[in-house]
N, C-alpha and C positions, 0 to 999 in steps of 0.2 A: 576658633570659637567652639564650645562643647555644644554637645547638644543629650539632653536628658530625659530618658523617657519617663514620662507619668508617672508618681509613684503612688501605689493606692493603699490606702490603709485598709486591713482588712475592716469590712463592717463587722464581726463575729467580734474581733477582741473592742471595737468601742462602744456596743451593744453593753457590755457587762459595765461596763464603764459610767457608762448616762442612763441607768437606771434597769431596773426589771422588769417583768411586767407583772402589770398591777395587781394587786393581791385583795380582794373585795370583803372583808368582814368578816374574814376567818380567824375562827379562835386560835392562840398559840398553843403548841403541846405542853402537857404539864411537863416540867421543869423533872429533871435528872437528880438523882439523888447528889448531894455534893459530897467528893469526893478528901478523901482526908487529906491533910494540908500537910504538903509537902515543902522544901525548904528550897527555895526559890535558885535556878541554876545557874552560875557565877558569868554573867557577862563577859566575852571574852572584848577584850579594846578596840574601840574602831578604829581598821587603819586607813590610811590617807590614801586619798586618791591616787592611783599612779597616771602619768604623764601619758598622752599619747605618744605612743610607739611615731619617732621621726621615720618619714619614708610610706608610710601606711596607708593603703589604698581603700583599704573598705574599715567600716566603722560598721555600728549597732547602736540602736535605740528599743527603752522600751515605752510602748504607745499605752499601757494602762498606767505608767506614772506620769506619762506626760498629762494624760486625761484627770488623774486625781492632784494631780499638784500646780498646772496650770490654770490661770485664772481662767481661759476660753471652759478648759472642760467644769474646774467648778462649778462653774455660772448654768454651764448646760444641766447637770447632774442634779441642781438646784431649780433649777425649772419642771424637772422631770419629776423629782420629788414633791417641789408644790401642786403641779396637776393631778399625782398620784391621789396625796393628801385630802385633796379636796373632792375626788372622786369616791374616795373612801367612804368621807362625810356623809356626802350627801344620800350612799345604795346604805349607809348604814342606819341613817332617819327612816328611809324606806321600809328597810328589814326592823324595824322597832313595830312600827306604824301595820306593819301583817302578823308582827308576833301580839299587840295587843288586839287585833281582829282574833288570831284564832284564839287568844286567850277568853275574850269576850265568847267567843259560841261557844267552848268549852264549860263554862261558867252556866251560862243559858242553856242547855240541852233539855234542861228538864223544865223550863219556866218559859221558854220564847214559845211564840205559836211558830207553826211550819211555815206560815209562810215568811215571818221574823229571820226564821234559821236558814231558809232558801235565799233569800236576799242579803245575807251577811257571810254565807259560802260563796256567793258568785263574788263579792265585792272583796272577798278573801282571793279566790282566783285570780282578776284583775289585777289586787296588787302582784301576786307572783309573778303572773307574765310581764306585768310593768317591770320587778326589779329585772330578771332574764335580760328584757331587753336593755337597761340600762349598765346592767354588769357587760353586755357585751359591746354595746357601745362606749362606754367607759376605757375598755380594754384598747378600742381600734381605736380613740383619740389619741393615751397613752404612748401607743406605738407607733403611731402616726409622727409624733410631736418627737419619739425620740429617734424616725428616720430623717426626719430632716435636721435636728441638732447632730447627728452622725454623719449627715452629706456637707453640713455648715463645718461642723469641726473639721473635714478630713479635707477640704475646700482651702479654709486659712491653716493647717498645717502644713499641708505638702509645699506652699513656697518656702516657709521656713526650712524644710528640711534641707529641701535645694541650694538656697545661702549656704547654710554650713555645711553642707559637701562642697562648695564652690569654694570655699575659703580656704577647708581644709586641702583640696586636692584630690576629693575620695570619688572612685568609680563606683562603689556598690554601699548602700547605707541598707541594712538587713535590720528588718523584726524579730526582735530578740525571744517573743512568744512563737511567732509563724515560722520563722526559719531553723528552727528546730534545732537550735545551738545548742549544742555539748559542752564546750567550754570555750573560751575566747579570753583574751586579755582584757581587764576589767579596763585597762587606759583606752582601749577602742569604744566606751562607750560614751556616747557624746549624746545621752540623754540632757543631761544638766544644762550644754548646751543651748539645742534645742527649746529646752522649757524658758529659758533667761529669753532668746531671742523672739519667743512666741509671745510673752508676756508684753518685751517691749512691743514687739508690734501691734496689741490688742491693749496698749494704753494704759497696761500698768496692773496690778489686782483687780479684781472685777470690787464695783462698788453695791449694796443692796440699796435696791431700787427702792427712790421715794412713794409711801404711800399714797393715794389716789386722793382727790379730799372729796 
């Protein structure tokens, strides 16, 4: 009987994978000049898979496709992005809500009494320190919600891995990011694998969840 040790996926490469962190109501940079149109460069044919190497003890996988093309990391990726989303929303009602305060004392400097203008500067402060804290707790939910879809994913993948090194026969199954592969035989790579078997076991494509009534 074998026996197998642990295999850990790094957290580093499924971090990029289930999401960023979260980006709060920053303008995008103005856009690049575009650049003159060039003539698009000839595809060269994709070739077919080659065979796993008969005899072969160690294989490779890579763990950022397996994340973007199976349905487990989908579903994760999509979770991370709807919290995102929605955190966005709501520091960015906020950031409205202090831009029309300062715009209102701006407006008034010369027509509010002092103590008008004292009262709608401190109620200006207030909102800032409110959004602070909610950018920053926005943030730690964010990354909270994506260290546990990172401990869930790496949880139900590594049995999968283990099956198909068990089938195959393989002593060592390497990360094709982490283990800092220079070249390898494309047939060692039993991503494809992997993805097929992880789907089956999580039931199939992920389905999106019915709305709430």
């Amino acid at each position: 009987m074998r026996h197998y040790r642990r295999m850990r996926i790094p957290a580093t490469v499924l971090s990029l994978l289930l999401g960023s962190s979260l980006a709060l109501a920053q303008e995008a940079p103005p856009a690049a000049p575009a650049a003159p149109a060039t003539p698009a460069p000839q595809e060269a044919p994709a070739q077919p898979p080659r065979p796993f190497p008969e005899g072969a003890k160690v294989a490779y996988i890579n763990v950022q496709r397996i994340a973007s093309e199976s349905a487990e990391g989908r579903a994760s990726t999509a979770k991370v992005q709807a919290l995102n989303e929605q955190k966005v929303a709501e520091i960015t009602q906020q950031n409205q809500q202090l831009q029309e305060r300062q715009q209102k004392l701006q407006q008034g400097l010369t027509v509010m009494s002092a103590t008008a203008r004292a009262e709608l500067q401190r109620e200006i402060e207030r909102l800032q320190v409110e959004i602070q804290r909610a950018t920053e707790d926005a943030q730690l939910e964010v990354q909270d919600l994506q260290t546990q879809l990172q401990e869930e994913f790496q949880r139900r993948l590594v049995p999968v891995i283990r099956e198909v090194a068990e089938e195959r026969g393989l002593h060592f199954v390497l990360s094709q990011v982490d283990a800092g592969i220079v070249w390898a035989d494309s047939g060692l790579d039993v991503t494809e694998d992997v993805i097929q078997r992880f789907d089956s076991a999580s039931g199939g494509p992920a389905q999106p969840e019915e709305p709430q009534p």
